[in-house]
KEKENU-751480 format. One record per residue (C-alpha): residue in one letter; y, z, x; residue number from 1. Coordinates in pm, whole numbers, plus 50000, padded with zeros to 5 digits. Each point is the difference from the previous one (the first is absolute). Example, Ala and Ser with C-alpha at 12.3 -4.5 7.8 and 13.67 -1.06 7.14 Angstrom:
 r     v     w     u   k
 A 49550 50780 51230   1
 S 50344 49934 50137   2
% end
This chain:
 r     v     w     u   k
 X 49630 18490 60294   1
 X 49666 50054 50143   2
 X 49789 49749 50190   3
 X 49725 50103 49743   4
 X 50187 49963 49709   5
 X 50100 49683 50073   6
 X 49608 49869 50071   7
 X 49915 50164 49675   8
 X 50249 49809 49780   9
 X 49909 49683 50155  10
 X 49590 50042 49919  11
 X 49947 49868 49663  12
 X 49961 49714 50218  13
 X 49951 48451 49429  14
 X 50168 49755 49970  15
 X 50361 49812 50112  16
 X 49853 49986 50352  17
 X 50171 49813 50268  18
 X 49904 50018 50358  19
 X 50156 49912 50276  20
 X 49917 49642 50155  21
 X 49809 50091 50287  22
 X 49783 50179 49788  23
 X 49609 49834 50033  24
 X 50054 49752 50163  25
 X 49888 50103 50328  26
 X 49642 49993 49856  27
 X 50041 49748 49747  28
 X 49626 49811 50071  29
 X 49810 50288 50075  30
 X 49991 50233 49684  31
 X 49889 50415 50116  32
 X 49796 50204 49797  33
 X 50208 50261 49922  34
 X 49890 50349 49870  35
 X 50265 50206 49825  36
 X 49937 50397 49965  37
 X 50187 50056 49692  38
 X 50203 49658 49868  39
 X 50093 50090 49685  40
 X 50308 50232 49959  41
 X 50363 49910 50169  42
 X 49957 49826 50349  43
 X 49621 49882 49948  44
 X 50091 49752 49732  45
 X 50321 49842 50219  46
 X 49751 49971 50267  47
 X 49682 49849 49808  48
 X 50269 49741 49873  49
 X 50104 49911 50333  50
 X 49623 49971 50120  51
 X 49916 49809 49724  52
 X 50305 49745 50027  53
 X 49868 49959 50374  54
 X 49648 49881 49905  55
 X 49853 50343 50114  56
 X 49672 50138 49867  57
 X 50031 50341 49844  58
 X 49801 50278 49937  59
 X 50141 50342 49788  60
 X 49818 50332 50055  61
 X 50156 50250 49767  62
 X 49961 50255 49717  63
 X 50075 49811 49700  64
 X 50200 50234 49927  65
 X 50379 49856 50059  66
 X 50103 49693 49831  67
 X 49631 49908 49916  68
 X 50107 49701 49840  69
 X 50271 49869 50229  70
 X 49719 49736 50173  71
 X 49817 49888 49642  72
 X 50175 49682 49894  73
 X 49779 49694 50125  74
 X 50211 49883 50249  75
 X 49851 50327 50234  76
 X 49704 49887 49920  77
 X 49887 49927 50384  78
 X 50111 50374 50100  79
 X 49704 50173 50082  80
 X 50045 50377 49818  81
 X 49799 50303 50087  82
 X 50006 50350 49862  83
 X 49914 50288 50170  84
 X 50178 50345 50161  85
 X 50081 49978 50360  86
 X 49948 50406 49996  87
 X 49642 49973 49786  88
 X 49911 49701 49983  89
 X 49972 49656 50256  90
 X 49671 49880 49866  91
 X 50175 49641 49896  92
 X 50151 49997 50351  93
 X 49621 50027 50166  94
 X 49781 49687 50107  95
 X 50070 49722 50247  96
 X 50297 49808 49791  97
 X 50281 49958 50315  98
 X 50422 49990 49945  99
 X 50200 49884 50274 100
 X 50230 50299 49936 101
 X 50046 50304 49775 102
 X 50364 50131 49829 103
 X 50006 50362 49956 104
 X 50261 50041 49738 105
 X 49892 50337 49908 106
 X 49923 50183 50315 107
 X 50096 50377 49922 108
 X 49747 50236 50122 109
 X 49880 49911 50390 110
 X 49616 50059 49881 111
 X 49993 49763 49732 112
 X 50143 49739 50280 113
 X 49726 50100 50240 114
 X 49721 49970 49729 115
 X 50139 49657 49932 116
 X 50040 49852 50357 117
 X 49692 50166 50101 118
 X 49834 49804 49735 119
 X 50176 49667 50039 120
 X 50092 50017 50379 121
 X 49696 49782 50049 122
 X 50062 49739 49770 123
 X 50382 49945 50046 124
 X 50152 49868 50285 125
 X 50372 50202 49936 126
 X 50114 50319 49781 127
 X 50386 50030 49846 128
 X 50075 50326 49886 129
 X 50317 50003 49805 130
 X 50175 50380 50086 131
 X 50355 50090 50006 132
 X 50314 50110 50223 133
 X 49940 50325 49867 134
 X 49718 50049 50288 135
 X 50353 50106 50229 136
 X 49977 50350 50112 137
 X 50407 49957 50011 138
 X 50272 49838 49783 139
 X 50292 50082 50205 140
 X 49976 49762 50247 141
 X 50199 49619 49922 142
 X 49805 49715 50093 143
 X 49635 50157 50053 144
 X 49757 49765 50026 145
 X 49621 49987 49983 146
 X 49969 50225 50345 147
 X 50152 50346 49850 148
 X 49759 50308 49932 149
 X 49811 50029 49678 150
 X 49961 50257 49777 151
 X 49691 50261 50099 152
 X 49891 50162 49700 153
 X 49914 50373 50031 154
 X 49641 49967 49831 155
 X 49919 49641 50054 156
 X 49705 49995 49794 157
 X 50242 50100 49711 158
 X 49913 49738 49678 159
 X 50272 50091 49737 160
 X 50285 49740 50049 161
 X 50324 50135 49921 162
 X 50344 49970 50129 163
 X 49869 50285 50298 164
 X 49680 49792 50076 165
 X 50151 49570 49936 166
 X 50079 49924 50350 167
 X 49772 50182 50201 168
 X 49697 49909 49815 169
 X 50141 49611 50066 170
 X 50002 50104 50345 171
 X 49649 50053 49994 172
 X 49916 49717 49840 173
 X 50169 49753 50271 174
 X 49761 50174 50259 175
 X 49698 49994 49771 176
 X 50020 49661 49991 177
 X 50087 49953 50361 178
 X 49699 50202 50135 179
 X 49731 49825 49784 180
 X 50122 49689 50063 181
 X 50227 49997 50346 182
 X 50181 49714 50095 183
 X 49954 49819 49673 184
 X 50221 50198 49741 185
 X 50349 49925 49921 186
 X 50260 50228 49854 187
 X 50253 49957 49771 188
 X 50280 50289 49909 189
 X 50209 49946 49711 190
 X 50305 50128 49864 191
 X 50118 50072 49674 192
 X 49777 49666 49804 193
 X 50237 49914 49717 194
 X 50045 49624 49747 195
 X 49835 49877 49691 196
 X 49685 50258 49940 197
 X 50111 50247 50124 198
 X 49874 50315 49780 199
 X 50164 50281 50155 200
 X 50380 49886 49892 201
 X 50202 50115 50343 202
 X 50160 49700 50106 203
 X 50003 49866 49599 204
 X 50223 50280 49945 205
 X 50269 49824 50146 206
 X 50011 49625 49805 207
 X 49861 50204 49682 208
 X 50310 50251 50038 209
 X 50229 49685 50039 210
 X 49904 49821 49722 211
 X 50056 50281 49781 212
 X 50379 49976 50113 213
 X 50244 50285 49976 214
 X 50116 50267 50296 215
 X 49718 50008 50226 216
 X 49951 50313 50237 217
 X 49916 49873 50342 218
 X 49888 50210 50307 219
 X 50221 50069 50290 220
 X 50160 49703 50082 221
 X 49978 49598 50049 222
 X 49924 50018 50324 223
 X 49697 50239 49983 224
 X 49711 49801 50193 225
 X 49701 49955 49806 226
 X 49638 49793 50049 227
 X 49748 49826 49792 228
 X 49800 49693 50007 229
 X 49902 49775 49694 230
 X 49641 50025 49889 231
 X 49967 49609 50052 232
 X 50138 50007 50336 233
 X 49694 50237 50124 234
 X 49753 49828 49807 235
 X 50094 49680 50159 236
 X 50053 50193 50342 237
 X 49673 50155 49979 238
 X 49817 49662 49966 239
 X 50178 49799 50276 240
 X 49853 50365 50203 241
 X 49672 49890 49866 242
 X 50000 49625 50050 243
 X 50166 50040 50345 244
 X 49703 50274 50047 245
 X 50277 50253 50185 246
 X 49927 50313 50068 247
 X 50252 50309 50064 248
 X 50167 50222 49786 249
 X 50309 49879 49856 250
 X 50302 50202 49813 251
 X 50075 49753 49667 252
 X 50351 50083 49883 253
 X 50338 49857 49965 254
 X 50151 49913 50356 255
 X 50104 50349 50121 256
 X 50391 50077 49898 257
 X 50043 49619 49795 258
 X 50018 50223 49629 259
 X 50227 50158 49909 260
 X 50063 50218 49597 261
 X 50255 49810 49960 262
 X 49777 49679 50048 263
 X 49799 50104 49755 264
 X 50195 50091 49747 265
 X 50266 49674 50007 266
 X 49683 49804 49982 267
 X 49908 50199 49722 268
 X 50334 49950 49829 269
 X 49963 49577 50014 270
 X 49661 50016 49893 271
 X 50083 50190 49705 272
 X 50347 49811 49894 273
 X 50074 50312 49835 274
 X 50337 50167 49993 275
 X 49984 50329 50183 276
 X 50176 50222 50258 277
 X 49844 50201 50299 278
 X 50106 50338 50093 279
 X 49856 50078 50375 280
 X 49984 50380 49985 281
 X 49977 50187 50318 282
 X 49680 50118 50154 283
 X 50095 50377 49975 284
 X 50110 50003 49654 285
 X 49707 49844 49918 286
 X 49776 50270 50167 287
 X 50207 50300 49844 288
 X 49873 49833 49599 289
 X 49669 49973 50151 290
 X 49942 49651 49994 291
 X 49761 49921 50235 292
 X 49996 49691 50227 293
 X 49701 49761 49951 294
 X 49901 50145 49661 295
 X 50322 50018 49789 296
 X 50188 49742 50243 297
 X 49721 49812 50110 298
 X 49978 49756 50333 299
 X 50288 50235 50100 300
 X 49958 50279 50250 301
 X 50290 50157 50196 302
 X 49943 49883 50380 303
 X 50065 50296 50156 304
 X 49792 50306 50121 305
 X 49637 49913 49992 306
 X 50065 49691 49840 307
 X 50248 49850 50251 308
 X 49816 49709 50053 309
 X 49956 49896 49635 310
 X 50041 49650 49924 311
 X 49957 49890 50335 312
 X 49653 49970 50060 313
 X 49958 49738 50273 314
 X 49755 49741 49875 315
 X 50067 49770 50320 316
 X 49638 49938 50080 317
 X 49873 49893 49667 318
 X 50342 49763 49943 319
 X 49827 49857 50321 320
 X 49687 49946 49879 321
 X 50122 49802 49691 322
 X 50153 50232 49735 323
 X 50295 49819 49807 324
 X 50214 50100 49724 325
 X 50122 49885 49668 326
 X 50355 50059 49946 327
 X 50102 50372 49815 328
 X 50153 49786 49694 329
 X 49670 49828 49973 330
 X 49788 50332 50020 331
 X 50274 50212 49706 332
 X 50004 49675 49805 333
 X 49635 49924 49970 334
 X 49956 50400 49948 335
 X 50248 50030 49701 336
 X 49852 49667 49834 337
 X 49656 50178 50064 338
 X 50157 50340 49839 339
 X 50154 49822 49702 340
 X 49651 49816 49893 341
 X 49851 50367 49962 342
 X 49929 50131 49667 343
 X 50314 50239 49859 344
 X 49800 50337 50017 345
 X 49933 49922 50410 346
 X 50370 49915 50038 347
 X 50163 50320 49818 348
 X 49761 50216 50237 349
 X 50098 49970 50343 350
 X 49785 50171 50239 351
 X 50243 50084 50291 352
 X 50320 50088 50043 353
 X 50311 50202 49743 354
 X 49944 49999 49611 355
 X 50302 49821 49854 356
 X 50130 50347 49831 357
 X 49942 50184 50382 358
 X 50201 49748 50173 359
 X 50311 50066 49751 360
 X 49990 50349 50057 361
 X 49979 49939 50370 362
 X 50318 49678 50001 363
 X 50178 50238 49748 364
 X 49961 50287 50274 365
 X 50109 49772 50269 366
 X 50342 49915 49819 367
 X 50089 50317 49913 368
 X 49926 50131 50321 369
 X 50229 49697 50172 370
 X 50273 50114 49750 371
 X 50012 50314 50079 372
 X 49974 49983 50397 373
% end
């Protein structure tokens, strides 16, 4: 499976929140101002939540456009919301009004970062843009940390953002930010974002296929590494950044080689209390009934080839500087209880991985192939 194709699946990019201890303390007595570029779809919420539980001040610059109502009930009430387009539109972002620090959840295109920071550098003493580990120019390589070479897009003022164009146009956006406002930016690289919210259904495959019980097709085999991080666990991680006012860039992930398929999917299994059976089919066969990795067996890529290194992403530097995890059960658990509270016609349409009536075909394939061998 190709790099790109595996960027591209992942683009289509609240409550129960617990955060870890640490989390606000540090700057208990002196609330920031906090400006948040986006706030309102998957991560922004986890984070204003965390914020708010902190006794920060918060400002949302936004659209309107995604989850316009999530911040309406009263008890937001002392959120400051502004609408506007950071590609057309900054006029509620002009005058003299000062944040301590500005979140960039939605940093895609390196000239709308520029147009921002250029505009706010003045007034803020610290910029976090929020990017991924897809910025690597390589994938191969176990354990790469926040030195390796990024990706160098062939037109770089390219503004279509696609599965060709996600990481290199990140790239740029780390070093937009960087060269308006030097010395004061921090970066923060994600992996795969996944717990109660999350829209795009990857990791939910995996407690949602469990709870509907039965033979379930899993990729490869149990000990296929695999990486993610829990959508509170960066919210709260890119706070303590904040309130600590650390700059650097910073790869957010699971610890590098600590996950493995099987992980997931016994954790899966509890959570559920369903009864069901897993059948690990090889890599190989998999590829030969053209079920991709990622987007029919997602959070699962074969580490080999180009993607050698997958799943260990070393994330050394930000553990360092204060990121802390919730256990897996707690993450599947509170993302099942999260799936089964959605309304029936969400739950029957599953946006990633097999169709229930494609991964027959493909377990029926698999036993009549082990038959006959």
């Amino acid at each position: 499976m190709k790099r790109r194709d595996v960027i591209k699946a992942g683009l289509g990019v609240v409550a129960g929140l617990a955060m870890p201890a640490w989390a606000g303390k540090a700057t208990a007595n002196t609330p920031m101002r906090i400006l948040v570029m986006g706030g309102t779809g998957f991560l922004g919420p986890h984070f204003v939540e965390a914020a708010l539980s902190a006794g920060h001040r918060l400002t949302l610059f936004n659209r309107g456009r995604t989850n316009p109502e999530r911040f309406s009930d009263p008890r937001y009430a002392e959120i400051e919301q502004l609408q506007g387009d950071r590609k057309t539109d900054l006029s509620a972002l002009e005058g003299d009004q000062r944040w301590d620090v500005v979140l960039d959840t939605s940093a895609y295109l390196p000239a709308d970062v520029t147009r921002s920071v250029t505009l706010l550098g003045p007034r803020v003493d610290r910029y976090l843009v929020v990017s991924t580990v897809s910025v690597n120019a390589r994938n191969d390589i176990p354990d790469l940390d926040e030195t390796g070479a990024l990706i160098e897009l062939p037109d770089p003022t390219v503004t279509e953002v696609n599965g060709e164009t996600y990481g290199g146009l990140k790239a740029l956006c780390e070093k937009a930010a960087e060269a308006a406002m030097p010395g004061r930016t921090t970066v923060v690289r994600p992996g795969l974002i996944v717990g109660p919210g999350d829209t795009t259904d990857r990791f939910t495959y995996w407690p949602a296929r469990a709870d509907r019980g039965g033979e379930i097709l899993a990729p490869g085999s149990a000990a296929d590494p695999t990486q993610f991080i829990d959508v509170r666990d960066l919210a709260a991680f890119l706070l303590h950044l904040l309130e600590q006012r650390t700059t650097g860039i910073f790869n957010a992930d699971a610890p590098a080689g600590s996950l493995t398929m099987g992980d997931l999917l016994d954790a899966s299994l509890a959570a559920a209390g369903t009864r069901a059976t897993v059948t690990w089919v090889p890599a190989g066969f998999l590829e030969a009934q053209q079920v991709r990795p990622w987007a029919d067996m997602p959070v699962w890529i074969p580490a080999q080839g180009e993607y050698a290194g997958f799943g260990r992403t070393r994330t050394v530097r930000a553990e360092e500087a204060g990121l802390r995890y919730r256990p897996l059960e707690a993450t599947v658990g509170d993302t099942l209880a999260w799936w089964r509270a959605q309304p029936e016609s969400r739950r029957t349409n599953l946006k990633a991985g097999l169709a229930p009536g494609r991964e027959r075909e493909v377990l029926d394939a698999w036993h009549t192939s082990s038959r006959e061998g």
